[in-house]
C-alpha positions as CSV (number, residue, x, y, z in Angstrom):
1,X,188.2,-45.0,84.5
2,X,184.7,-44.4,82.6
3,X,182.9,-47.8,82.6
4,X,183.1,-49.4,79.3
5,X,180.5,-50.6,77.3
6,X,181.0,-54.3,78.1
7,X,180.0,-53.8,81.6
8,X,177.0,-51.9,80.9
9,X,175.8,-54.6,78.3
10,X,177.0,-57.7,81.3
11,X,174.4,-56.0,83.6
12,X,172.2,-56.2,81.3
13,X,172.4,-59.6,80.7
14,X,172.9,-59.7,84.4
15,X,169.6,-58.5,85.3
16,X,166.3,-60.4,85.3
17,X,162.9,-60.4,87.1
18,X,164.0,-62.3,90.3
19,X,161.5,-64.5,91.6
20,X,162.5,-65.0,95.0
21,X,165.3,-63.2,96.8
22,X,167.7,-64.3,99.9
23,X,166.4,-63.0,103.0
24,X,169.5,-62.6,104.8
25,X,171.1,-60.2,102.8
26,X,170.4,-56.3,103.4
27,X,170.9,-53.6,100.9
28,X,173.5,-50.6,102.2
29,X,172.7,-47.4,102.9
30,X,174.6,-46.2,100.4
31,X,173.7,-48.7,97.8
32,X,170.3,-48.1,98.0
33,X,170.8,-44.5,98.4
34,X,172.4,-44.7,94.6
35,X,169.7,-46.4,93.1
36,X,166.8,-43.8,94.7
37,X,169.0,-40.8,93.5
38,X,169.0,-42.3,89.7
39,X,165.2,-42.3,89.9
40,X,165.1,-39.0,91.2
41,X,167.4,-38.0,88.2
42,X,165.1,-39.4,85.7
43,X,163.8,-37.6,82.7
44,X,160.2,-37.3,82.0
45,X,157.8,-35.8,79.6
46,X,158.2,-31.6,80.1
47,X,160.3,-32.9,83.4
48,X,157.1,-32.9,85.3
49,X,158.3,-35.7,87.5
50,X,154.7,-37.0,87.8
51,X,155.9,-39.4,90.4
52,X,156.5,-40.4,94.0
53,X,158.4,-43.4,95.9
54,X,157.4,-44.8,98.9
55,X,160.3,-47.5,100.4
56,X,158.4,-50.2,102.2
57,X,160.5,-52.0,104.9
58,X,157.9,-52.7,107.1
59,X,157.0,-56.6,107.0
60,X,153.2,-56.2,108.4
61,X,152.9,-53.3,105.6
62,X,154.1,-55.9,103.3
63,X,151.8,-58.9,104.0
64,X,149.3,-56.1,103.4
65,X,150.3,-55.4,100.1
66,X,151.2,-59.1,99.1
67,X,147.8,-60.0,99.9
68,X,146.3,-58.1,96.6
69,X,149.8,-58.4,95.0
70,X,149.5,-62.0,93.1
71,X,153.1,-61.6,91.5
72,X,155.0,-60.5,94.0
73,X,153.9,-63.4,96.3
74,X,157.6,-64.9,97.1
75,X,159.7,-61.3,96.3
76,X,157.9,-59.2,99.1
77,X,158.4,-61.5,102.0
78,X,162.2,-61.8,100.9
79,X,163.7,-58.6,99.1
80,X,165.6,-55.9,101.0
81,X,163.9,-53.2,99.8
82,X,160.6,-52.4,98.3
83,X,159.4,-49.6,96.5
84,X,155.7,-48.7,96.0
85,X,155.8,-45.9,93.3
86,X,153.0,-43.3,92.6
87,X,151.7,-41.7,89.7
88,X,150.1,-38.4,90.3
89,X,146.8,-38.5,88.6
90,X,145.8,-36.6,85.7
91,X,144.0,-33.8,86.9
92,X,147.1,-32.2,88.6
93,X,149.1,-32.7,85.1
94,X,147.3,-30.5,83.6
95,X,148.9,-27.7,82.0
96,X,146.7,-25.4,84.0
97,X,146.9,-27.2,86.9
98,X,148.2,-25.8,90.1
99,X,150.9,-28.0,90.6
100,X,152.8,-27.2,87.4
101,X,152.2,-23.7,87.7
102,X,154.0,-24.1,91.2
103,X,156.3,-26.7,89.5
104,X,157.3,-24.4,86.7
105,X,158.2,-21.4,89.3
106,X,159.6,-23.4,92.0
107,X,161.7,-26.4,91.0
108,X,162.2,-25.8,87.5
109,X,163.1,-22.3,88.7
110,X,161.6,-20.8,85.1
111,X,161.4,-17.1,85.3
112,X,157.6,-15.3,84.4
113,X,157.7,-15.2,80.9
114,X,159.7,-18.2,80.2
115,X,157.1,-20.2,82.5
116,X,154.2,-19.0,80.4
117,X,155.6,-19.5,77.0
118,X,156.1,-23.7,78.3
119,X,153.0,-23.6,79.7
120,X,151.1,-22.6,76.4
121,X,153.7,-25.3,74.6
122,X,152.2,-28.0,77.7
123,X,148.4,-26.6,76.6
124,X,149.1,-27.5,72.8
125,X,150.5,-31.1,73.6
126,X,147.7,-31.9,76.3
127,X,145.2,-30.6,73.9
128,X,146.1,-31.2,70.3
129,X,149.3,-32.9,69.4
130,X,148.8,-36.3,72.0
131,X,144.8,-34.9,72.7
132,X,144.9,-36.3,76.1
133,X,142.6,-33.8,77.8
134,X,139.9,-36.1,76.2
135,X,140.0,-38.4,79.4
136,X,141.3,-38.5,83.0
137,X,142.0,-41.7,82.0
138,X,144.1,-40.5,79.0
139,X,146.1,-38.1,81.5
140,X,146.4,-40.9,84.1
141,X,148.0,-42.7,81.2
142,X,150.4,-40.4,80.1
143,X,151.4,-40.0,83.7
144,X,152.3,-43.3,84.2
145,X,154.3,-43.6,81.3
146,X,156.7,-41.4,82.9
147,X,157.2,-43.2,86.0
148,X,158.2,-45.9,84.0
149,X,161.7,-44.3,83.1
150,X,162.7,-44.0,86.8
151,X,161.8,-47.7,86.8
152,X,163.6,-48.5,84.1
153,X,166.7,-46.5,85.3
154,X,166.9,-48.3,89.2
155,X,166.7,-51.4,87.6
156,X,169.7,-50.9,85.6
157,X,172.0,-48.6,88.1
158,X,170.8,-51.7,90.5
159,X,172.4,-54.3,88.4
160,X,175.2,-52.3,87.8
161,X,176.5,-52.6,91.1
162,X,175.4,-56.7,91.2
163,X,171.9,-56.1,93.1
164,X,169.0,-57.4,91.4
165,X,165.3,-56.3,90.9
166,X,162.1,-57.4,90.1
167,X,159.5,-55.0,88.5
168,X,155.9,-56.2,89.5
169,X,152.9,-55.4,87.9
170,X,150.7,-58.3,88.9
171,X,148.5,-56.7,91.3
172,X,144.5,-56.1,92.0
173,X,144.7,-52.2,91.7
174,X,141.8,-51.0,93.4
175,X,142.5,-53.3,96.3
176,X,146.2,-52.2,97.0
177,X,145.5,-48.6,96.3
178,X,142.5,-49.3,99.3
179,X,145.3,-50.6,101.3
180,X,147.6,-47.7,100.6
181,X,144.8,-45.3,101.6
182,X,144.3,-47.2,105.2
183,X,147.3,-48.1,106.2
184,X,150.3,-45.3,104.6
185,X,147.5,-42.6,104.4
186,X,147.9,-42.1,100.8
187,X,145.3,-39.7,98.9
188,X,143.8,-41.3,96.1
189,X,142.5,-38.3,95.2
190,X,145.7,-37.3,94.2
191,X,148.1,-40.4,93.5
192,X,147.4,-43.8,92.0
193,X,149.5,-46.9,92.1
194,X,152.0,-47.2,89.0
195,X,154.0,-50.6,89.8
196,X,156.0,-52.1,92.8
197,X,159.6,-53.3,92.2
198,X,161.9,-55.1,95.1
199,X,165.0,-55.1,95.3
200,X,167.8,-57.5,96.8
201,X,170.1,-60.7,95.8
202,X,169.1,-63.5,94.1
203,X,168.3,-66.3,96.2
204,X,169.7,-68.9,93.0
205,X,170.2,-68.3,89.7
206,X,167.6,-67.7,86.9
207,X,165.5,-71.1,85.9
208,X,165.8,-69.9,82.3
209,X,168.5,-68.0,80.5
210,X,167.5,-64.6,78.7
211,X,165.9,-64.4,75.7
212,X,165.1,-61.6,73.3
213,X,164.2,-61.0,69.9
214,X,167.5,-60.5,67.2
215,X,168.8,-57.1,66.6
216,X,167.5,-57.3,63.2
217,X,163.5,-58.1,64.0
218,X,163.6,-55.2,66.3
219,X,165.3,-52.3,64.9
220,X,165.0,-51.1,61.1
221,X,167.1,-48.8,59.6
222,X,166.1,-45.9,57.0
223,X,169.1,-44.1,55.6
């Protein structure tokens, strides 16, 4: 049977930025398995897939990372799984870059003609309808935007199946990226730190309950 539209909206309320997971409890194989495939399946902007994810299970790597990680001080040490995930910086998502030129041909399998035609469509986005070839930074931007779908999408497939998560941005950027360099031989050159997020069970429950804005101070309706 499909799952109805309860049980999505219970994980939902399920889910919360866990603080601190329990330390005995291990992921599966499979479990975890499901929630990297629905970050592989993510969408993203032209389906560039400006992203990579790098599962940290080593506890030394870890401490390394915690140390220039100032909110993920008590979910590090504790959560099953970890996930460092990589933006690839601007430079290479350009539309005449040689990674979407290989992109276009190899993965997205387009044929000649129907590669150049999107890669003229990419050229007017980049250049006039967003303008992001004003800046690296700009590009680097709109990069990391996407990764945040993938994010967005573990989280949820994670709670689905009762395992929570906790996204973490809290971090000293240039120090961890340093760290990924030295220690997981990461080029900065060519990736940059997006966010980590851990995964595992809850070690208690939430100290507050969820709260969100109402439907109606969120969402307005033109008809």
């Amino acid at each position: 049977m499909p799952i109805s539209k309860q049980e999505i909206l219970d994980a939902f309320w399920f889910r919360h930025a866990c603080k601190e997971f329990d330390a005995a409890r291990r992921i599966g194989d499979e479990d975890f398995e499901f929630i990297l495939e629905t970050a592989r399946l993510s969408p993203s902007s032209f389906g560039l897939e400006p992203w990579k994810f790098l599962v940290v299970q080593n506890p030394a790597l870890r401490e390394k990372l915690r140390t220039h990680t100032w909110g993920g001080q008590k979910q590090l040490p504790t959560a099953s799984h970890v996930i460092v995930t990589l933006l690839r910086k601007g430079h290479f998502m350009r539309y005449d870059s040689g990674y979407v030129r290989n992109f276009m041909r190899e993965v997205q399998k387009f044929p000649e003609e129907a590669a150049l035609t999107r890669t003229a469509i990419l050229e007017k986005f980049q250049r006039q309808d967003f303008a992001l070839l004003e800046s690296e930074r700009t590009m680097n931007d709109w990069a990391a935007r996407q990764t945040y779908l993938p994010l967005a999408n573990m989280m949820t497939a994670a709670a689905l199946i009762g395992i929570d998560s906790c996204p973490i941005e809290g971090f000293v950027q240039i120090e961890l990226e340093k760290v990924l360099a030295r220690e997981m031989a990461v080029n900065l050159d060519q990736w940059g730190v997006a966010y980590l997020v851990a995964f595992g069970y809850r070690k208690g429950e939430p100290a507050r309950p969820k709260t969100r804005h109402d439907v109606a101070d969120v969402v307005e309706w033109f008809l």
